[in-house]
Structure formats: structure tokens, C-alpha cells
C-alpha positions as CSV (number, residue, x, y, z in Angstrom):
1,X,104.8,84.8,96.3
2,X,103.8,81.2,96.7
3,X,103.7,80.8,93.0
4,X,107.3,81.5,93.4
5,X,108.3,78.2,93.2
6,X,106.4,77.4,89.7
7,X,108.9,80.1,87.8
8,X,112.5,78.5,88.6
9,X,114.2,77.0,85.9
10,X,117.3,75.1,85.4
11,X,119.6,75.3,82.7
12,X,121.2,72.3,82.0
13,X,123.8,71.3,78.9
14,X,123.3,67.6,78.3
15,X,123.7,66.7,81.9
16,X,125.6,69.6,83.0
17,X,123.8,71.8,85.5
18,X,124.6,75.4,83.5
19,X,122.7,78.3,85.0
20,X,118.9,79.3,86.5
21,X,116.4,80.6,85.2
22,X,112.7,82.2,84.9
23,X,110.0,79.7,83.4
24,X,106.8,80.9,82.1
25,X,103.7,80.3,79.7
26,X,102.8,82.7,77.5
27,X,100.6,82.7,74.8
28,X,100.2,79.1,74.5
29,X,104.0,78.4,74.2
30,X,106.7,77.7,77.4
31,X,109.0,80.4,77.8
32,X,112.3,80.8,79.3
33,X,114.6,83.6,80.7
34,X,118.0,83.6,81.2
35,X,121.3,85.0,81.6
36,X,122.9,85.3,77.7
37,X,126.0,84.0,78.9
38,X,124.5,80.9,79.8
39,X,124.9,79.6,76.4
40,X,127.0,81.7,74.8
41,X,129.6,81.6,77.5
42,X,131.4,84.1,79.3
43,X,133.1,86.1,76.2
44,X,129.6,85.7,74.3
45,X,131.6,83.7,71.5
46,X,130.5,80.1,71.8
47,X,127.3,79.1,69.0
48,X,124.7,76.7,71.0
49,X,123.8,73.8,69.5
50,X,120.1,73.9,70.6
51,X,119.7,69.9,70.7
52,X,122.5,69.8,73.2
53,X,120.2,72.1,75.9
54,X,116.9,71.6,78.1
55,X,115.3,73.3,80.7
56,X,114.3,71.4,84.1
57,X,111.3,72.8,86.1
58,X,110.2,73.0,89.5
59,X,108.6,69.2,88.7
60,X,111.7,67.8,87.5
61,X,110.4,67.7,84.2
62,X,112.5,68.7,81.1
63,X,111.6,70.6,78.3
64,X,113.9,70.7,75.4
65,X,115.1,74.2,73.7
66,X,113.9,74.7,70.3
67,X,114.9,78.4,69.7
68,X,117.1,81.3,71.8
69,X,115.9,84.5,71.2
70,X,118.2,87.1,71.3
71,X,121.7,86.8,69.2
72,X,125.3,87.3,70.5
73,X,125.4,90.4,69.9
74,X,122.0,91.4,71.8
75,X,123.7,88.7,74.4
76,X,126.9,90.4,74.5
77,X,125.2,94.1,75.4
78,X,122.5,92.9,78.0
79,X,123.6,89.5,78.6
80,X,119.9,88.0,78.5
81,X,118.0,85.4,76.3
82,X,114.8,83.9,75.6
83,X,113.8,80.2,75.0
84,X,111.7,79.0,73.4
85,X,110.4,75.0,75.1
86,X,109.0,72.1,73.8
87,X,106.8,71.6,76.7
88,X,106.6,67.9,78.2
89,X,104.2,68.6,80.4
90,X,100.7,70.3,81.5
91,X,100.6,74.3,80.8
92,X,98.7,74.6,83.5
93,X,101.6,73.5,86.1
94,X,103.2,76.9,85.5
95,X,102.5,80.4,86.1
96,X,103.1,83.6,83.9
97,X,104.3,86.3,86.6
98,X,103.7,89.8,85.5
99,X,107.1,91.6,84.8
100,X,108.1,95.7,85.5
101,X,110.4,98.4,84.8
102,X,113.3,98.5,87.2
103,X,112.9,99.0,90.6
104,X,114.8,101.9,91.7
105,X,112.5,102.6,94.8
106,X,115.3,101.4,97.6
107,X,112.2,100.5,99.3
108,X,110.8,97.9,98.0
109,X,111.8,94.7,98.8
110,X,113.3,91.8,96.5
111,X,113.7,88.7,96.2
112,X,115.4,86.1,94.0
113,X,115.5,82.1,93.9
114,X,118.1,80.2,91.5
115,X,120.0,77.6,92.1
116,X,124.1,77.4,92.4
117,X,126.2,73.6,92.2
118,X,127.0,72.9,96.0
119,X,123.2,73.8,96.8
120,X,120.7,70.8,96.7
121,X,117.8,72.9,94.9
122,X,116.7,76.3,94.3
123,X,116.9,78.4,97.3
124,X,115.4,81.9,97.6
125,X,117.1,84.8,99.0
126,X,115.2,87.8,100.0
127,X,115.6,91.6,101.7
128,X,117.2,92.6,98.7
129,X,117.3,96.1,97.3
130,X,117.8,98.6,94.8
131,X,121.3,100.0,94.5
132,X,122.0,101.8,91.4
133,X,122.0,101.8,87.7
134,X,125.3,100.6,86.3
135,X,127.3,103.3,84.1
136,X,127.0,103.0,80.4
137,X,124.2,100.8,80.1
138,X,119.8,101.5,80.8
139,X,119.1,98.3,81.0
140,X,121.5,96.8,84.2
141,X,121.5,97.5,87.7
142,X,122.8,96.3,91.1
143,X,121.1,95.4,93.8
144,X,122.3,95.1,97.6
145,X,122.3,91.9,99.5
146,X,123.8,90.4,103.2
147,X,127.5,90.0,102.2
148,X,127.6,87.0,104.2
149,X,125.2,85.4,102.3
150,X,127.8,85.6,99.5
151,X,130.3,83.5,101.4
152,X,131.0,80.2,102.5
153,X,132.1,78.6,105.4
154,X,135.5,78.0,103.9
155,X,135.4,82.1,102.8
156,X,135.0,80.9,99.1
157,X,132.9,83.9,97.8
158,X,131.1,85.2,94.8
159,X,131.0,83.3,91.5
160,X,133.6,80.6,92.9
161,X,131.3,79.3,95.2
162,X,127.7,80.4,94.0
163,X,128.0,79.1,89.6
164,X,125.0,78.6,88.7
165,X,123.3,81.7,89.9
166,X,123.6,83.6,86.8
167,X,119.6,83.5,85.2
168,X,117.8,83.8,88.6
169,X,114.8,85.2,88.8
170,X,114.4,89.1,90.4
171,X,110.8,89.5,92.2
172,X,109.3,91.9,93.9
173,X,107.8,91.3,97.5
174,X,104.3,92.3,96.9
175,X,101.5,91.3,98.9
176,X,99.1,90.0,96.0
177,X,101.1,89.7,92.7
178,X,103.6,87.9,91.4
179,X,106.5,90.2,89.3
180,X,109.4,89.9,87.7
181,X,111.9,92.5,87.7
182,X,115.0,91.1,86.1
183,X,117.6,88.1,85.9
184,X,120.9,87.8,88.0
185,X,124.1,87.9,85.5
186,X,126.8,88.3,87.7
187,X,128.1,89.1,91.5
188,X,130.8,91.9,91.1
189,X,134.1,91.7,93.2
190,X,133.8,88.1,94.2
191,X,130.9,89.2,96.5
192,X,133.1,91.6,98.4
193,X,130.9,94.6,97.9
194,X,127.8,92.7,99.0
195,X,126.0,93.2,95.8
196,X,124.4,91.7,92.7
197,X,124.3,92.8,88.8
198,X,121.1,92.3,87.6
199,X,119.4,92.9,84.0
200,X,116.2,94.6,83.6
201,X,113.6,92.7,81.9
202,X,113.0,95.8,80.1
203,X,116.0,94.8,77.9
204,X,114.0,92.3,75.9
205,X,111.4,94.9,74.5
206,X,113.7,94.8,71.5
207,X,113.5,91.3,70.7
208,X,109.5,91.9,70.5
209,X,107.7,89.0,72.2
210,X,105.8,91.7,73.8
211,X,105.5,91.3,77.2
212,X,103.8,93.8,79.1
213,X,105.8,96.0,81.3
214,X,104.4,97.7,84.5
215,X,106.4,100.6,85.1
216,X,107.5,100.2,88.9
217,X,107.1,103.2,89.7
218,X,103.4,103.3,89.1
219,X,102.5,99.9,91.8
220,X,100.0,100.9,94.4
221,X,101.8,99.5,97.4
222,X,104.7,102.0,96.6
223,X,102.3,105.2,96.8
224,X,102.1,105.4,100.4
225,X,104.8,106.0,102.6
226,X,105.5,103.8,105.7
227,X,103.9,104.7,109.0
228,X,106.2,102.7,111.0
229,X,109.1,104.5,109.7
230,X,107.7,107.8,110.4
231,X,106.8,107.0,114.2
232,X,110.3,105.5,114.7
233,X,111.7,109.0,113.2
234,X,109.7,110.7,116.0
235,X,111.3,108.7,118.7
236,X,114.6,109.5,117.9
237,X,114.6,113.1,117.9
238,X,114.0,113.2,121.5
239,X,115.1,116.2,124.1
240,X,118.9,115.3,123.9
241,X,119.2,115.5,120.2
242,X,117.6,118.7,120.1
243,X,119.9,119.9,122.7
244,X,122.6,118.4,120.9
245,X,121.8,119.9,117.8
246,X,121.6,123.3,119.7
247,X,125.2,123.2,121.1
248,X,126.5,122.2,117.9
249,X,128.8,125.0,116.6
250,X,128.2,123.9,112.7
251,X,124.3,125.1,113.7
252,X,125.3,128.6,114.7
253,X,123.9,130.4,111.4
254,X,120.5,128.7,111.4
255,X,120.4,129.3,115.5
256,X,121.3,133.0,115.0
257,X,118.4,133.2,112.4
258,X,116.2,131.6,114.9
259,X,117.3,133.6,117.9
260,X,116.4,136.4,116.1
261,X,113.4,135.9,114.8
262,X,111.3,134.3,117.4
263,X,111.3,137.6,119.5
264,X,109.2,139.3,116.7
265,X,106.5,136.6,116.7
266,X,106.3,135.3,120.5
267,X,106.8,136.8,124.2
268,X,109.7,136.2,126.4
269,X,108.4,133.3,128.6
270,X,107.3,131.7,125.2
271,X,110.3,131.8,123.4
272,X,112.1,128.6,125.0
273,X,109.2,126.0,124.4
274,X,109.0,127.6,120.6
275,X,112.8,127.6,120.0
276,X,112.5,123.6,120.8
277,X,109.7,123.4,119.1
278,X,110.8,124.9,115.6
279,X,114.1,123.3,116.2
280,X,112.4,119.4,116.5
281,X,110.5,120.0,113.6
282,X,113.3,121.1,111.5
283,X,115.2,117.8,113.0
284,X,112.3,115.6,112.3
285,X,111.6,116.8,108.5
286,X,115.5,116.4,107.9
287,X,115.1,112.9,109.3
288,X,112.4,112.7,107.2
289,X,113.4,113.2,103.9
290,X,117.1,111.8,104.1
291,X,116.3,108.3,106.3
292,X,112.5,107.8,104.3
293,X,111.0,110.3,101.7
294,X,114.6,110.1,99.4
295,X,114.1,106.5,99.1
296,X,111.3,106.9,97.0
297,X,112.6,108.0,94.1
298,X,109.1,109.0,92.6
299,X,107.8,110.6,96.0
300,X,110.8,112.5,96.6
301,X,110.9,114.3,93.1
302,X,107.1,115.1,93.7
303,X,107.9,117.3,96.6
304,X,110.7,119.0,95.5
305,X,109.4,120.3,92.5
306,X,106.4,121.3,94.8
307,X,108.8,122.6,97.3
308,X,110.7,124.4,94.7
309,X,108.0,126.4,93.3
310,X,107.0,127.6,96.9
311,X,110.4,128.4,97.5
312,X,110.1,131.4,94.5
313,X,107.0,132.9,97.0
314,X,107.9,136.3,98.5
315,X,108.4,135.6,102.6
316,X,109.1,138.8,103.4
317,X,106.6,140.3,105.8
318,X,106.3,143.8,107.2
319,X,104.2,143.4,110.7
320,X,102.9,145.7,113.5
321,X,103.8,144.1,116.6
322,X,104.1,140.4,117.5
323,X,100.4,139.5,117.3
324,X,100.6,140.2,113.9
325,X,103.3,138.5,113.4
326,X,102.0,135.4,114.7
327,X,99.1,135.5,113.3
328,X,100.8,136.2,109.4
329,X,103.3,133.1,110.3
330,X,100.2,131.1,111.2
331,X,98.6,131.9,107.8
332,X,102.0,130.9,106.3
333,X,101.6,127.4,107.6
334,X,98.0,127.3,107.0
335,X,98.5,128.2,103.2
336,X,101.8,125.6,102.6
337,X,100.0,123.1,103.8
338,X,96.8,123.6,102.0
339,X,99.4,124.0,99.2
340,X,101.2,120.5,99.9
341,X,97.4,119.0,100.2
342,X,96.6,120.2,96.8
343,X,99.5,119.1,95.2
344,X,100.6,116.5,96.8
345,X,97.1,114.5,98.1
346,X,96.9,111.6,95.5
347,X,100.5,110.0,97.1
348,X,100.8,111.5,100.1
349,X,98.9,110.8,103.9
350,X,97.3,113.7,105.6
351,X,100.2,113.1,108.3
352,X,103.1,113.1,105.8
353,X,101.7,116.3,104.6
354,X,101.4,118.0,107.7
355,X,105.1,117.2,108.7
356,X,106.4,118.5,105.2
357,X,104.6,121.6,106.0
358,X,106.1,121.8,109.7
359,X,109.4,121.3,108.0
360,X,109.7,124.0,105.4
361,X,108.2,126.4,107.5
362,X,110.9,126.0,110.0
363,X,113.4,125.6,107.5
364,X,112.4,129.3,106.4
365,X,112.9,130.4,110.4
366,X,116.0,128.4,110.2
367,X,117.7,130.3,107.0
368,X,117.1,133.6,105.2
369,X,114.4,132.8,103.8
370,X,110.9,134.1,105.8
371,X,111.5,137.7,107.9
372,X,109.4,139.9,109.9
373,X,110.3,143.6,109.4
374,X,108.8,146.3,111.2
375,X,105.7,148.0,109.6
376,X,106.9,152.1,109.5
């Protein structure tokens, strides 16, 4: 991300600061990135006069606009351009990021630097993530942001305070590259919902330049979940939000199911340690895939179509006595998981594995869905 710096643009009318931007070289010419709106104004109805508009980059250097790519009608449905620069000065003092698909992994981490009037230069804002698409269009999303970074001291918020914005640069917060996700085109409801409306860069595959898109969902870093998040899941379900969960009338159904099927497996002065024990790894697994796995978009749809096809897999089991029923529920665990592994290994850790296997087991215990009937 230290190339950051090298991308930010500014758009400027004459001497009129405008907008931001995302500067870059590619294939020998100096490229720009912005917000349509920028110079076709707000209703998209206004005809640039190209001689009137320059870019200024991170050098102070400007570089006059020969040719906007993208008409007001494309401008009007995406609201983003690209210019084309006369570049004033040495190729080599800027930086072509690579560029993705949209982020929708709430995960990963964004960033954005633009500038706005009342600032004294770009500024870069980051811990921003991926909200949702917005309705009726594939090519713009919102992303959530600090609502108090969207205010003032004097409570000004939103576009009243913040002009200029509109062409900043989205990047992601990867370790080793530089990418570029989209560019900023508004801030919804003055701010108030803490969020920003970006456009996907995805939008300008119709203008073919040809840029090369990475689809987001295919970046390394994303592939693995995080290790951190799954010890701090562990430490919260601790004795008292077991026995919470326990005395919980709404969990009455799953703890009748339970109740009555640990007699059949274990003996009397076993049944209290594996009752806790079924009952934390349901917990955990819940935690699990609402607080970490269903961020991942990508990782989470792997599993449950896994899951799902497991799910159609007879559990009904008739059994001679509770050492056989052990051991059969033992060979159901061994057999998910070696199922999970086999499915599942190229983007999940051994230990994410594991506790998906802990889960739907005791899921089955916890529901309908595995039984132990007596062998006649």
C-alpha cells in the first residue's frame, strides 16, 4: 500500500478543485479514473469542454485531458469515466495498481484516499467494508464506514462537507499488492447511514480498454479463514453460556432431542459432561458460521452445498446396546469429517474442518435428524 500515494488524482476545472481520482499508466499512455459526474455534472447533462480540464498528481504536476471515455449515457448508468492525459511528466513516477471484481467478502478490508475542499490534501480512510450490492444495478455497491468520520465538528455531514470525494480510489488492504476495486460516487443520506456508494471497476469492461480484472473472490489471502477469530469464538462460549443456553425455554425441542438420545449412546455418570459437551459444540459451530464463516461469501457457499448433500445421507441407525451405539456415532464423525476434508481441504484448515464436523454432528443430536433405534 505505499504506492498508494502514486494513484491519487485531482480533478480540477480550470482552477476549480472538481473531484478525485485514480491515476495510472498503462500501456504507454496516463490514465485516469473518475466519478462520471465529475464532468458531466450531477444530472449527467453538461458536455465538457476537454481544454477546460486537467488532472493534478501526487507531484503537483498537471496533465491536461485529451479524451473521456465513456459518454453520458454510459455516465448516467455507472457514473464512471476514463481519461485520457497528456502526460507532463516521467511515466515512471506512477504506478498501474492491479484492479478486481467487487469485493463482497465483508472481510476484507478497504481503503480509499481522495480528497474533499476543506481538507489540505488527499487523506486516506481505511477499515472499510463491504456492505451490499445496490438494487437495480451489477455494477454499484455500498460499503460501510465510521459515521463519524462523515461528520464535522460543526455536524455538517455527507456531501455538504466532504465535495470532492466523488472519484476516490477503492483499494484493497493486501499485504503485497496494490488493487483497485472501484471509485467513490456518492455518500447516501448525508452520511447518516454511515456508508459509501461505490462503482465497480468492473463497469468499464464495456468501454474496452481492457484492463485485467482479478475476480476477488479468487485472492489467496481470502482462502483461509482467520485464526484469531476462531480462538476468540472459543472463549466466549464458556460454562455460563452453555448453561444459559440450557435454561433457555426457546431450546426446549433441541434439549428434549438431546435428552433423549444421549442415554442410548453413553452411561449414566457420563451423560452430564457429554450433554455439555454436544451442547458447546453446537454453540461454537453456530458462532462459527454466523459471526465468521457467512462473511465469506465464497467459503460459506462451499460448505453448504457440502453440508447439503450430507444432509440427504440416511442417519437412522438400529443398534444393540450403547457400545454400539457409540461406536456407530463415532464412525459418523469420523466419516463427516473425512468427508469435509475431501471436499473442503483446498480452502479450509485442518481445525476449521474439524469444528464443522463437531457442529453438524451435534446439530443431528440436536434435531431429528440422526436416531438410535433399538436393533429387534
Amino acid at each position: 500500500m505505499s504506492e498508494l500515494i502514486k494513484t491519487t488524482g485531482l480533478v480540477m476545472k480550470g482552477q476549480d478543485f472538481v473531484g478525485s481520482s485514480v491515476v495510472f499508466p498503462w500501456q504507454d499512455e496516463l490514465l485516469c479514473l473518475t466519478a462520471g459526474h465529475n464532468l458531466y455534472g450531477r444530472q449527467f447533462d453538461r458536455e465538457p469542454v476537454l481544454s477546460d480540464w486537467q488532472v493534478t498528481d501526487h507531484q503537483q504536476v498537471s496533465h491536461p485531458v485529451t479524451e473521456l471515455i465513456g459518454d453520458q449515457a454510459f455516465a448516467a448508468e455507472h457514473d464512471i469515466v476514463l481519461l485520457k492525459l497528456d502526460c507532463q511528466s516521467d511515466m515512471a513516477n506512477f504506478v498501474c495498481p492491479k484492479f478486481c471484481t467487487i469485493p463482497k467478502n465483508p472481510r476484507h478490508s478497504l481503503s480509499f484516499r481522495g480528497q474533499y475542499e476543506a481538507s489540505k490534501g488527499p487523506i486516506t480512510h481505511r477499515n472499510i467494508n463491504y456492505n451490499e450490492l445496490c438494487p437495480g444495478t451489477a455494477h454499484q455497491f455500498l460499503c460501510s464506514i465510521d459515521r463519524a468520520l462523515l461528520t464535522n465538528d460543526n455536524y455538517v455531514s455527507g456531501n455538504d462537507w466532504l465535495k470532492g470525494w466523488s472519484g476516490s480510489g477503492l483499494f484493497l488492504d493486501h499485504p503485497q499488492d496494490l488493487i483497485c476495486a472501484g471509485v467513490m460516487i456518492e455518500i447516501p443520506n448525508k452520511g447518516n447511514d454511515g456508508q459509501l456508494q461505490f462503482t465497480s471497476i468492473s463497469a468499464i469492461a464495456a468501454l474496452g480498454i481492457g484492463l485485467q480484472l482479478r475476480d476477488s473472490g479468487d485472492l489467496d489471502y481470502d482462502q483461509r479463514l482467520n485464526a484469531t477469530s476462531l480462538t476468540a469464538i472459543f472463549d466466549s462460549i464458556d460454562e455460563k453460556t452453555v448453561s444459559e443456553w440450557e435454561n433457555n425455554g426457546e431450546h426446549k425441542p433441541q434439549l428434549e432431542f438431546i435428552n433423549s438420545k444421549l442415554p442410548k449412546i453413553y452411561p449414566d455418570d457420563k451423560l452430564a459432561v457429554n450433554k455439555h459437551r454436544i451442547i458447546k459444540q453446537l454453540l461454537v459451530g453456530k458462532a462459527y458460521l454466523t459471526t465468521e464463516l457467512r462473511k465469506n461469501e465464497q467459503l460459506f457457499s462451499q460448505y453448504k452445498g457440502a453440508y447439503n448433500v450430507y444432509e440427504l445421507e440416511d442417519k437412522q441407525f438400529y443398534v444393540n446396546g450403547r457400545p454400539e451405539a457409540l461406536k456407530t456415532l463415532t464412525q459418523i464423525k469420523e466419516g463427516y469429517e473425512k468427508y469435509l476434508a475431501n471436499t473442503l481441504s483446498k480452502s479450509f484448515s485442518v481445525p476449521d474442518i474439524k469444528l464443522l464436523a463437531f457442529y453438524g454432528v451435534s446439530k443431528w443430536i440436536a434435531d431429528c435428524s440422526l436416531s438410535f433405534l433399538a436393533d429387534e
